[in-house]
Each structure stands twice: as C-alpha cells, then as structure tokens.
PyMOL Python script that loads the backbone (N, CA, C, O; Angstrom):
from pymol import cmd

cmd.read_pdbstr("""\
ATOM      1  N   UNK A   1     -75.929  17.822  19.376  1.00  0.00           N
ATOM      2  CA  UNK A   1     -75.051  18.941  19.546  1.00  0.00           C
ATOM      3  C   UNK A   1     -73.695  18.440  20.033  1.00  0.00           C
ATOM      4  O   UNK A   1     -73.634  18.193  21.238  1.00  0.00           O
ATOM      5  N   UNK A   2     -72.658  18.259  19.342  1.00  0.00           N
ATOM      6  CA  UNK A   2     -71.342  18.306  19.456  1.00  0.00           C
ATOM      7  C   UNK A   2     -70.607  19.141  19.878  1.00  0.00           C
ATOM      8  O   UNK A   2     -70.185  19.954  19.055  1.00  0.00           O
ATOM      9  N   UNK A   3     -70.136  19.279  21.426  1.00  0.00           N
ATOM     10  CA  UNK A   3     -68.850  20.112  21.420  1.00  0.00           C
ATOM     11  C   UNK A   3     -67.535  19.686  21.198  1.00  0.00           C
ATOM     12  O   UNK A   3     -67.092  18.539  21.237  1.00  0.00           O
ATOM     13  N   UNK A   4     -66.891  20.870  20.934  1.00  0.00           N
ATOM     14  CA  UNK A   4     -65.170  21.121  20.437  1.00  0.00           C
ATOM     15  C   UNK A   4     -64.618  21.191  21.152  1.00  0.00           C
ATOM     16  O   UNK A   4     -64.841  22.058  21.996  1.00  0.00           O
ATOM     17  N   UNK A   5     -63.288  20.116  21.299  1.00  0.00           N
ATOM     18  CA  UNK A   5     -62.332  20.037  22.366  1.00  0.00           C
ATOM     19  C   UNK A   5     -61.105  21.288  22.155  1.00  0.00           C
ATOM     20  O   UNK A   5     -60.161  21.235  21.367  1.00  0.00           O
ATOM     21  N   UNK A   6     -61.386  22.234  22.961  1.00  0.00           N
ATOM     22  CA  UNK A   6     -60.447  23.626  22.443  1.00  0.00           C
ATOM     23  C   UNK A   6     -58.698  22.898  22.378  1.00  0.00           C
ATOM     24  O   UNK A   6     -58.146  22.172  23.205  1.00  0.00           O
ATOM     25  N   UNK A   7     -58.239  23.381  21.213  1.00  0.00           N
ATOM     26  CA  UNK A   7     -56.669  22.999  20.497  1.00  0.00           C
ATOM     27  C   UNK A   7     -55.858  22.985  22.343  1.00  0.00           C
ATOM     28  O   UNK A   7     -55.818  23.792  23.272  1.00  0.00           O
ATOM     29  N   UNK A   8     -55.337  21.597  22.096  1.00  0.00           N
ATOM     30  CA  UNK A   8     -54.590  21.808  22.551  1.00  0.00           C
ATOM     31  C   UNK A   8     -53.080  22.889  23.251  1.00  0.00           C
ATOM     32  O   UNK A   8     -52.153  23.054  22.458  1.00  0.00           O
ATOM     33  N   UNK A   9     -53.020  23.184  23.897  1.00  0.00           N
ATOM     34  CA  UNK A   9     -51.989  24.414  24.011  1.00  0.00           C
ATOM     35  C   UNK A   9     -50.558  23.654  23.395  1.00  0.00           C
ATOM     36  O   UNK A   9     -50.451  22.535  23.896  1.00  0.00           O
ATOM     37  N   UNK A  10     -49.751  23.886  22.707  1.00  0.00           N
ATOM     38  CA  UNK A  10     -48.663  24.156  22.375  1.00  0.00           C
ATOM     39  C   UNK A  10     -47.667  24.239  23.575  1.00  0.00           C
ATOM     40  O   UNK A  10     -47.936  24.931  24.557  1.00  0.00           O
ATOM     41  N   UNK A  11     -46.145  23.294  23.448  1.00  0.00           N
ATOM     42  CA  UNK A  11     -45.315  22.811  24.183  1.00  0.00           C
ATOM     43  C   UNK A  11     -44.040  23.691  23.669  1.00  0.00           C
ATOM     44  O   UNK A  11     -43.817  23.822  22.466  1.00  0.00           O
ATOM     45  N   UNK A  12     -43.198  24.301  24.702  1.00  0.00           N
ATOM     46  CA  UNK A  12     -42.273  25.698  24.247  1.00  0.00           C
ATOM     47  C   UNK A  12     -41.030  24.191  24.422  1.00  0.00           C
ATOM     48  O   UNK A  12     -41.366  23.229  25.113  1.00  0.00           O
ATOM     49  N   UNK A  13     -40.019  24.212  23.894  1.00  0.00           N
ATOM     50  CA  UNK A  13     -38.833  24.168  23.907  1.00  0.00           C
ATOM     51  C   UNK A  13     -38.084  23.549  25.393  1.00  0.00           C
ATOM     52  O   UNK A  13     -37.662  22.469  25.807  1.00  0.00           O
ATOM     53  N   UNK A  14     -38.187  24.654  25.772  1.00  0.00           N
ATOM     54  CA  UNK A  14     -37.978  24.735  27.345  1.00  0.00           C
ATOM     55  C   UNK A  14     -38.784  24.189  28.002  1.00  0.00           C
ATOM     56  O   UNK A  14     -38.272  23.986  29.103  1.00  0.00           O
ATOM     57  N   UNK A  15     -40.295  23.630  27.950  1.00  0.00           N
ATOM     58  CA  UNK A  15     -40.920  23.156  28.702  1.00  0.00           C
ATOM     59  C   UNK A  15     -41.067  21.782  28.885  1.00  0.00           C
ATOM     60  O   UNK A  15     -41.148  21.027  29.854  1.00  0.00           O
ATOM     61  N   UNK A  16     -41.080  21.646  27.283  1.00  0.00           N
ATOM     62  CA  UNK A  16     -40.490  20.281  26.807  1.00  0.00           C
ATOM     63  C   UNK A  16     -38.750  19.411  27.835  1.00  0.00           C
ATOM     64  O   UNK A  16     -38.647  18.286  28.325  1.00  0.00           O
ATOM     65  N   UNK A  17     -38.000  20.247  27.793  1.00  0.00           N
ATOM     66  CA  UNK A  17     -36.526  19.887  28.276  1.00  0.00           C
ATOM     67  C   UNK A  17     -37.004  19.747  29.824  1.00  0.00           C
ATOM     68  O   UNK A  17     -36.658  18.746  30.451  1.00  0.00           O
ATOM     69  N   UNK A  18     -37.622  20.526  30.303  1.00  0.00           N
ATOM     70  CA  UNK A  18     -38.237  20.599  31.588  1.00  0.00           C
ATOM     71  C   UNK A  18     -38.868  19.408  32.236  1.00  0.00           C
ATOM     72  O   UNK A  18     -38.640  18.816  33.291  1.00  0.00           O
ATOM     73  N   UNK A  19     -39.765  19.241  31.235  1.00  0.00           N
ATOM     74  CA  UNK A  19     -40.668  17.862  31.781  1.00  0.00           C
ATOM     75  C   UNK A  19     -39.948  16.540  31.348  1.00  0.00           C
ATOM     76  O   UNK A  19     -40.179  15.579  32.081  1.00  0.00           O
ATOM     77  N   UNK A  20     -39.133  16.332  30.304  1.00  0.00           N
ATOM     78  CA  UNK A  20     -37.765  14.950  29.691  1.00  0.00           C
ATOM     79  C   UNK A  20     -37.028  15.216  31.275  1.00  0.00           C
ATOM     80  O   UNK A  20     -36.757  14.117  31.758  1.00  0.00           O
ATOM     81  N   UNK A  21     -36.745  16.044  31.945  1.00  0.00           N
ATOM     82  CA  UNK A  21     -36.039  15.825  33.035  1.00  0.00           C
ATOM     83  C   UNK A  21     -36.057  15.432  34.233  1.00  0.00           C
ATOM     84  O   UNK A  21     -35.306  15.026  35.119  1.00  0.00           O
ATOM     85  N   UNK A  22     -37.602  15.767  33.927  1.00  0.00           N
ATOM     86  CA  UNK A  22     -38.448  15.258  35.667  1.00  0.00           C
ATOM     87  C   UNK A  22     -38.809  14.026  35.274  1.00  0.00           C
ATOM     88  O   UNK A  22     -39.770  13.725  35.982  1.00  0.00           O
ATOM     89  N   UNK A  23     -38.539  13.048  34.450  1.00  0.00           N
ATOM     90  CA  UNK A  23     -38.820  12.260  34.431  1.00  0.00           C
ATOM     91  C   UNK A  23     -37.666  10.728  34.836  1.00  0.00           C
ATOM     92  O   UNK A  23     -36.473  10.854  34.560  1.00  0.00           O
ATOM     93  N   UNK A  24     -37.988   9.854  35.252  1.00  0.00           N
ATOM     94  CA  UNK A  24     -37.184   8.598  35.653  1.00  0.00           C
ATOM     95  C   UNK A  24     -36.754   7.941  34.286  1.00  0.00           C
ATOM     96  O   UNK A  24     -37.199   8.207  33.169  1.00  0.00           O
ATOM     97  N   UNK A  25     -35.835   7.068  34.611  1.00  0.00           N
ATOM     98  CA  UNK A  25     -35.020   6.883  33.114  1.00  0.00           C
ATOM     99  C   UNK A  25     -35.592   6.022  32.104  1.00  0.00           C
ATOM    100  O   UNK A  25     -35.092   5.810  30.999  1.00  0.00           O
ATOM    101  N   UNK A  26     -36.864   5.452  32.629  1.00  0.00           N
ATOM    102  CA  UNK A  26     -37.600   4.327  31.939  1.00  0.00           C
ATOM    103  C   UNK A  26     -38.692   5.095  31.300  1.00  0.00           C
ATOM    104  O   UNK A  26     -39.067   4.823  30.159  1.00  0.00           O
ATOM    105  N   UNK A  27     -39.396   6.380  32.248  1.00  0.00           N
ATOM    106  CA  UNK A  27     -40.342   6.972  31.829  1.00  0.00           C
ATOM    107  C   UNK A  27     -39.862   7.696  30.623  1.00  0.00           C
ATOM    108  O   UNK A  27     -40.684   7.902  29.730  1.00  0.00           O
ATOM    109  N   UNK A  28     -38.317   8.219  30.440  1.00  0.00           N
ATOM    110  CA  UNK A  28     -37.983   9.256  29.124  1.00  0.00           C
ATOM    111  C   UNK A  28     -37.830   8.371  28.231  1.00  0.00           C
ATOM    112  O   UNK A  28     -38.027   8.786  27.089  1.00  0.00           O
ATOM    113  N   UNK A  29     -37.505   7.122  28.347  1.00  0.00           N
ATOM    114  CA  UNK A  29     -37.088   6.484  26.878  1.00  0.00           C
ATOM    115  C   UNK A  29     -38.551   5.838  26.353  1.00  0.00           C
ATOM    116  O   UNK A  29     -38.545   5.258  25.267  1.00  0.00           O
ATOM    117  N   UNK A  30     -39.951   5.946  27.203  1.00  0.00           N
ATOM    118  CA  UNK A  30     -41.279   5.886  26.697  1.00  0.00           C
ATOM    119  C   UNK A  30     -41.382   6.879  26.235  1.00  0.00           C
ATOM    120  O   UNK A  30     -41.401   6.862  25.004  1.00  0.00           O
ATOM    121  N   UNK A  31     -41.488   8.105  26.847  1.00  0.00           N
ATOM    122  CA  UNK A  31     -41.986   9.426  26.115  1.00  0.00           C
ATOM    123  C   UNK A  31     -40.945   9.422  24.574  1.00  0.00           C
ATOM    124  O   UNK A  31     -41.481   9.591  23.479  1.00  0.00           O
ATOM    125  N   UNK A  32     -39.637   9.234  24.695  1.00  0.00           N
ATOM    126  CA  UNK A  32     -38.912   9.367  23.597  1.00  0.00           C
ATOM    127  C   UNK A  32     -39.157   8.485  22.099  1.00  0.00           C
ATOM    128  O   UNK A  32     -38.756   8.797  20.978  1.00  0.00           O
ATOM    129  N   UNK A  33     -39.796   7.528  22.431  1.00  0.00           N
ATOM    130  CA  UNK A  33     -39.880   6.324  21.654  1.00  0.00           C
ATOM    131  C   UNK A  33     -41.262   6.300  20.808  1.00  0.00           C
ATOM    132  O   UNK A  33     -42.113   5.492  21.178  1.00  0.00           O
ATOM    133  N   UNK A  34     -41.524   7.083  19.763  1.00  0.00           N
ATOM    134  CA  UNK A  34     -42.173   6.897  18.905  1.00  0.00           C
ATOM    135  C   UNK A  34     -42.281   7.042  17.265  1.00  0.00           C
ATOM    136  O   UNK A  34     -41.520   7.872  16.766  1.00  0.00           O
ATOM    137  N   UNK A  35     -42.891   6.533  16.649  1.00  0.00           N
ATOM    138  CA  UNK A  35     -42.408   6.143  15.157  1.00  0.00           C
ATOM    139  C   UNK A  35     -42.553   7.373  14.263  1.00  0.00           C
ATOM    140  O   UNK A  35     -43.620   7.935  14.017  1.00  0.00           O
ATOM    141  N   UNK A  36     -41.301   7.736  13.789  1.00  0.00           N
ATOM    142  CA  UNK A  36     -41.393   8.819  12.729  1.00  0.00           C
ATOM    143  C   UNK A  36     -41.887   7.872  11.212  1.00  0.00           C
ATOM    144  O   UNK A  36     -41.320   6.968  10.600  1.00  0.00           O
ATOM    145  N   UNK A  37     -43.118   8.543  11.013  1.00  0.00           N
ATOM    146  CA  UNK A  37     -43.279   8.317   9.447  1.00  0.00           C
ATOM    147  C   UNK A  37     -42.414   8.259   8.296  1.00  0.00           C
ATOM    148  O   UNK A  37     -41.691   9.231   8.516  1.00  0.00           O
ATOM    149  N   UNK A  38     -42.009   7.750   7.197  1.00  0.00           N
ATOM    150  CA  UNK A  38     -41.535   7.952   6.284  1.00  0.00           C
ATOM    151  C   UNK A  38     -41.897   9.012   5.326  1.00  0.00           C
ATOM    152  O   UNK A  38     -42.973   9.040   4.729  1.00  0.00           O
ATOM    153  N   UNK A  39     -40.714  10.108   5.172  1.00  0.00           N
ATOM    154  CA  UNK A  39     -40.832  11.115   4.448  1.00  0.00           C
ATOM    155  C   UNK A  39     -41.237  10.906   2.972  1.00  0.00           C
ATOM    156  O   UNK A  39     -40.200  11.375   2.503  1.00  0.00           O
ATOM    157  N   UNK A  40     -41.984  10.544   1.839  1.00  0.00           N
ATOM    158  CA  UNK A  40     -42.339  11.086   0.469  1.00  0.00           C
ATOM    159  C   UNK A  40     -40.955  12.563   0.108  1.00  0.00           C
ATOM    160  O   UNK A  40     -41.119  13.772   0.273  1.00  0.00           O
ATOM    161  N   UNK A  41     -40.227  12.138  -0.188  1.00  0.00           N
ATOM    162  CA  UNK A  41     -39.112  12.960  -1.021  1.00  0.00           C
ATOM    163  C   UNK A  41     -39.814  13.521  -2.443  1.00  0.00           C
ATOM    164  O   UNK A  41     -40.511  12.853  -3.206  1.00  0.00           O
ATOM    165  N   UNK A  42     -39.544  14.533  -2.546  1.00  0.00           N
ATOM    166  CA  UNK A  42     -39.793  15.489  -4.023  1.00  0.00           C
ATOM    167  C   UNK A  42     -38.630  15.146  -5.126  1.00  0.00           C
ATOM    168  O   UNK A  42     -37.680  14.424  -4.822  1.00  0.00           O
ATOM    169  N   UNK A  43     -38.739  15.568  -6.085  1.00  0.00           N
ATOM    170  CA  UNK A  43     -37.997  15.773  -7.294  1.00  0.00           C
ATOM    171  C   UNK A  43     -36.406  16.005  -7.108  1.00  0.00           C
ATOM    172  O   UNK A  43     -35.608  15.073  -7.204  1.00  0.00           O
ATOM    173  N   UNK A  44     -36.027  17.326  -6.837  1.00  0.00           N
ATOM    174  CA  UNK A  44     -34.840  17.719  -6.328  1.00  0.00           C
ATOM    175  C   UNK A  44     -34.235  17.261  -4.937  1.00  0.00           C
ATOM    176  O   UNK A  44     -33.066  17.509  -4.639  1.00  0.00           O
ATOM    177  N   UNK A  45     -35.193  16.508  -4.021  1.00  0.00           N
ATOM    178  CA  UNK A  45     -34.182  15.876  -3.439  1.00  0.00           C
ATOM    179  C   UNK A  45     -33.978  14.527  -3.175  1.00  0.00           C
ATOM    180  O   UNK A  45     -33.143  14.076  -2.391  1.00  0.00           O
ATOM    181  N   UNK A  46     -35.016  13.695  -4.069  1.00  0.00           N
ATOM    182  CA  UNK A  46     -34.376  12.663  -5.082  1.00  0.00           C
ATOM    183  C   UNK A  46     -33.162  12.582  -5.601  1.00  0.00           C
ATOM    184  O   UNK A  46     -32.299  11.706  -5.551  1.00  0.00           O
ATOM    185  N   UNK A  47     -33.236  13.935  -6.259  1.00  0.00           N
ATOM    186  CA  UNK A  47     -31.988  14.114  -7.080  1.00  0.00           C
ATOM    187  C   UNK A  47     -30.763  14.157  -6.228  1.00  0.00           C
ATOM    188  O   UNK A  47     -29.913  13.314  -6.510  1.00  0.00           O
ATOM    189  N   UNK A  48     -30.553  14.818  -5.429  1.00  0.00           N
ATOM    190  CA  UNK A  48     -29.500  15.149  -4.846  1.00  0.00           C
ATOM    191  C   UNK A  48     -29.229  13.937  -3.613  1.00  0.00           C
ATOM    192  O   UNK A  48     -28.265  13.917  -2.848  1.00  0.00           O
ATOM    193  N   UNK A  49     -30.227  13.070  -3.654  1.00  0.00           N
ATOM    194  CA  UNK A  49     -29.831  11.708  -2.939  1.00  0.00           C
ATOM    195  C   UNK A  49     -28.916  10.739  -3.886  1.00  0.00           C
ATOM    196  O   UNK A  49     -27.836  10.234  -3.581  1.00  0.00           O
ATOM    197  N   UNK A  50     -29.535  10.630  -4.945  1.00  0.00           N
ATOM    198  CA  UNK A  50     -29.143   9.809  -5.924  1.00  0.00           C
ATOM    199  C   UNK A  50     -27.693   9.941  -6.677  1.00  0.00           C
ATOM    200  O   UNK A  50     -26.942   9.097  -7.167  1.00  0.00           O
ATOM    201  N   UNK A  51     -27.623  11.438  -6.550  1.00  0.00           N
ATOM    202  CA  UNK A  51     -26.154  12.137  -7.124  1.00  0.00           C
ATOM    203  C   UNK A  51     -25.350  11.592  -5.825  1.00  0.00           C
ATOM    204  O   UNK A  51     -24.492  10.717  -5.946  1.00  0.00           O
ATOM    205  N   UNK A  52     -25.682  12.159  -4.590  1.00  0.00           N
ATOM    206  CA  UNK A  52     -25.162  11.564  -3.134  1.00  0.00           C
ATOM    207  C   UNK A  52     -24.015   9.963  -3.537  1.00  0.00           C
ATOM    208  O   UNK A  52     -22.808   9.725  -3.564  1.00  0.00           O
ATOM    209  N   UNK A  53     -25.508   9.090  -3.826  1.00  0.00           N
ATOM    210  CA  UNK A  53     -25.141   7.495  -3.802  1.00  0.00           C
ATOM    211  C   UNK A  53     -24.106   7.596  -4.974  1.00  0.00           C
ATOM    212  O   UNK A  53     -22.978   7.341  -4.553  1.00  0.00           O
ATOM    213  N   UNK A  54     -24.135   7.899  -6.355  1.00  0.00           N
ATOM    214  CA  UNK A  54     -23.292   7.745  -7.270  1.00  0.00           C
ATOM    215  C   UNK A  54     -22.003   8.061  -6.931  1.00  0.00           C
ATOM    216  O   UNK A  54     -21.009   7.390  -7.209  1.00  0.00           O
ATOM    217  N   UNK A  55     -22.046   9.409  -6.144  1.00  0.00           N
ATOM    218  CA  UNK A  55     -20.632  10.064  -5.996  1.00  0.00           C
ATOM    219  C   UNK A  55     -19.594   8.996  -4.829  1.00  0.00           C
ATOM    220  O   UNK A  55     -18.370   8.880  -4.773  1.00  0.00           O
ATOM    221  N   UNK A  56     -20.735   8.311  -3.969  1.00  0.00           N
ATOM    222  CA  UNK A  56     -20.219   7.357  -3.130  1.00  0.00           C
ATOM    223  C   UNK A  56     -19.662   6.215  -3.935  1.00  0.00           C
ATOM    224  O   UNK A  56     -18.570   5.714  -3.670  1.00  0.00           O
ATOM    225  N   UNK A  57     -20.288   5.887  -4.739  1.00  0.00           N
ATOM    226  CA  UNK A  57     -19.670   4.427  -5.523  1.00  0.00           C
ATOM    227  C   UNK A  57     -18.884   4.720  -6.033  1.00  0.00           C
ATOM    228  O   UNK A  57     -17.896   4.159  -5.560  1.00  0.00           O
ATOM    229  N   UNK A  58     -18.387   5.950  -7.611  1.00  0.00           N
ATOM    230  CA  UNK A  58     -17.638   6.416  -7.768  1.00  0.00           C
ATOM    231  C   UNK A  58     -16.364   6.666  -6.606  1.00  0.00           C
ATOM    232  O   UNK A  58     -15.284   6.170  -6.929  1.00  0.00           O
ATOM    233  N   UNK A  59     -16.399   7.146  -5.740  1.00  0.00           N
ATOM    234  CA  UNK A  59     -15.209   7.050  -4.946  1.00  0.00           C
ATOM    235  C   UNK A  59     -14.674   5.667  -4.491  1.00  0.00           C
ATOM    236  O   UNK A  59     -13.515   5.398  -4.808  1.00  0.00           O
ATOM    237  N   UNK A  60     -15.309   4.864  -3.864  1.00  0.00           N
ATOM    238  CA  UNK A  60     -15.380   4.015  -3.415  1.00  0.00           C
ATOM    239  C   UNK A  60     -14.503   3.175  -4.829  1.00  0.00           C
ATOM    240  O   UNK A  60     -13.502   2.514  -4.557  1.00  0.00           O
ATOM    241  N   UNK A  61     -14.805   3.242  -5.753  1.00  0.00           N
ATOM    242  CA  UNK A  61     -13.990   2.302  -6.842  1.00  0.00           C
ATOM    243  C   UNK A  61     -12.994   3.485  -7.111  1.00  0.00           C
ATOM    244  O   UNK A  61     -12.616   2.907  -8.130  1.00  0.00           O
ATOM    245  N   UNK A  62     -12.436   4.321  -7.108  1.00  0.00           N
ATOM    246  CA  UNK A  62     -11.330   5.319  -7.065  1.00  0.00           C
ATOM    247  C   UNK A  62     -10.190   4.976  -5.745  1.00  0.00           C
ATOM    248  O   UNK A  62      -8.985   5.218  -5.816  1.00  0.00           O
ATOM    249  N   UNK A  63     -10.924   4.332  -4.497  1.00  0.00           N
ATOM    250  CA  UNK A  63      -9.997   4.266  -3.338  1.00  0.00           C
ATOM    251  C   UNK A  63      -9.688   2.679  -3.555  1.00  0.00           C
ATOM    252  O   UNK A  63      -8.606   2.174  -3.256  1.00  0.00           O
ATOM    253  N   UNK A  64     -10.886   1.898  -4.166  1.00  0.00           N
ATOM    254  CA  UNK A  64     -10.440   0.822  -4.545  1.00  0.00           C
ATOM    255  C   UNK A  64      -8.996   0.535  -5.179  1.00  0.00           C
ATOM    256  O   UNK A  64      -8.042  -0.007  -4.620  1.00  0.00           O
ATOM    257  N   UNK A  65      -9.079   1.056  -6.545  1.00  0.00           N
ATOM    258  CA  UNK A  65      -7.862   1.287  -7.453  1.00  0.00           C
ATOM    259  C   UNK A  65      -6.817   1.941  -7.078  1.00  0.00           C
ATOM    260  O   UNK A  65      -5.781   1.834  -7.735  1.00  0.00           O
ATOM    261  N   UNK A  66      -6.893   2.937  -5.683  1.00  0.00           N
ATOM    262  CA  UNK A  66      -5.327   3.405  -5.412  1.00  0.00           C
ATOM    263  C   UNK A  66      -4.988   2.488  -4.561  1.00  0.00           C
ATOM    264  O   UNK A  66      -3.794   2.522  -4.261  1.00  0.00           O
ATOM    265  N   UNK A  67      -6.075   1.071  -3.690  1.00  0.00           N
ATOM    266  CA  UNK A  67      -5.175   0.489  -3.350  1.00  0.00           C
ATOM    267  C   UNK A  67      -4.447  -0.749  -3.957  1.00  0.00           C
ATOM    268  O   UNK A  67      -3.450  -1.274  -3.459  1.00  0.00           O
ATOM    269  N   UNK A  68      -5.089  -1.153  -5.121  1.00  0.00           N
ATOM    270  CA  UNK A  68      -4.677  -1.919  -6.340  1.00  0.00           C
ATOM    271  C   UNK A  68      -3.448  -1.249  -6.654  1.00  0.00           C
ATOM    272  O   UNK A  68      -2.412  -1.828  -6.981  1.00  0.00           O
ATOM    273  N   UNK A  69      -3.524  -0.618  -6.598  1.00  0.00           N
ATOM    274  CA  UNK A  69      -2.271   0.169  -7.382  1.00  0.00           C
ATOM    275  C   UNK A  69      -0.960   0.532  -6.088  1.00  0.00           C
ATOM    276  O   UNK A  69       0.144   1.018  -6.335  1.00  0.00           O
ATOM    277  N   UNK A  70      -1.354   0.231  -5.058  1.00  0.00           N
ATOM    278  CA  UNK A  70      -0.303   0.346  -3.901  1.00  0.00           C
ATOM    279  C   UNK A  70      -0.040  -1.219  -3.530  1.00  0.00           C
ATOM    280  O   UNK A  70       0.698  -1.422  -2.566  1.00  0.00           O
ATOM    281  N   UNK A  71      -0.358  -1.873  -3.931  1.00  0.00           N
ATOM    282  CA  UNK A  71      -0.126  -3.159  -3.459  1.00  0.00           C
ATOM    283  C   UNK A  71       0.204  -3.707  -4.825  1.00  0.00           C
ATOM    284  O   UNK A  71       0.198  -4.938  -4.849  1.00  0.00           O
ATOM    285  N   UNK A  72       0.443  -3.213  -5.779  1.00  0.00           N
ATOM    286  CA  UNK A  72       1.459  -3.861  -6.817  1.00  0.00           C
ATOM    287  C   UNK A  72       2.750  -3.843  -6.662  1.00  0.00           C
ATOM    288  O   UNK A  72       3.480  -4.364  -7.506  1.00  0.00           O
TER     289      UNK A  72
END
""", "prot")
cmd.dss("prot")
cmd.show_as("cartoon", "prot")
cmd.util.cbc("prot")
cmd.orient("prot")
C-alpha cells in the first residue's frame, strides 16, 4: 500500500519576493541558480527567428556599404 504525497502547495508572487529577501546574498544567488531547459521551437517561430537573423545580415551589409561609400 502506497501513499500519496498531497501536491505540493503553490508559491504566490509575493511570497516568492518575500522569501528572495530574507535571504543572505550567497543563499539568493543558490536559490536563483538553476538550469533552464532548452526550449523545442515550433514552425512559426522558427520562422520568425530565421527572418530575425536574415534581416540582421541584410542590414548589417547595408551599414557596411554606407560606410564604404563614406569613406570614399
């Protein structure tokens, strides 16, 4: 017979900011310090990363050439 550890209660906002404060400056940057997973991106925002990077290179060789073109 297995018992169930009842769900954890849920941490408000405010309680959270509450307890980061009572804490010493070594203890918040432990509590703060843990590894976010890498997100799996979908379709559309693939897309709109990738449009992102192009539009960057594209400029980037546009500011190139006005300064080619100011230093002639």
């Amino acid at each position: 017979m297995t018992k169930t550890q009842p769900d954890s209660p849920s941490i408000s906002n405010s309680d959270q900011s509450w307890i980061f404060s009572s804490l010493e400056p070594e203890q918040l940057v432990k509590a703060k310090k843990h590894a976010i997973p890498r997100r799996h991106l979908k379709g559309r925002e693939l897309l709109v990363l990738w449009t992102l990077r192009l539009y960057l290179i594209f400029m980037m060789v546009v500011v190139a050439y006005q300064v080619w073109l100011a230093a002639r």
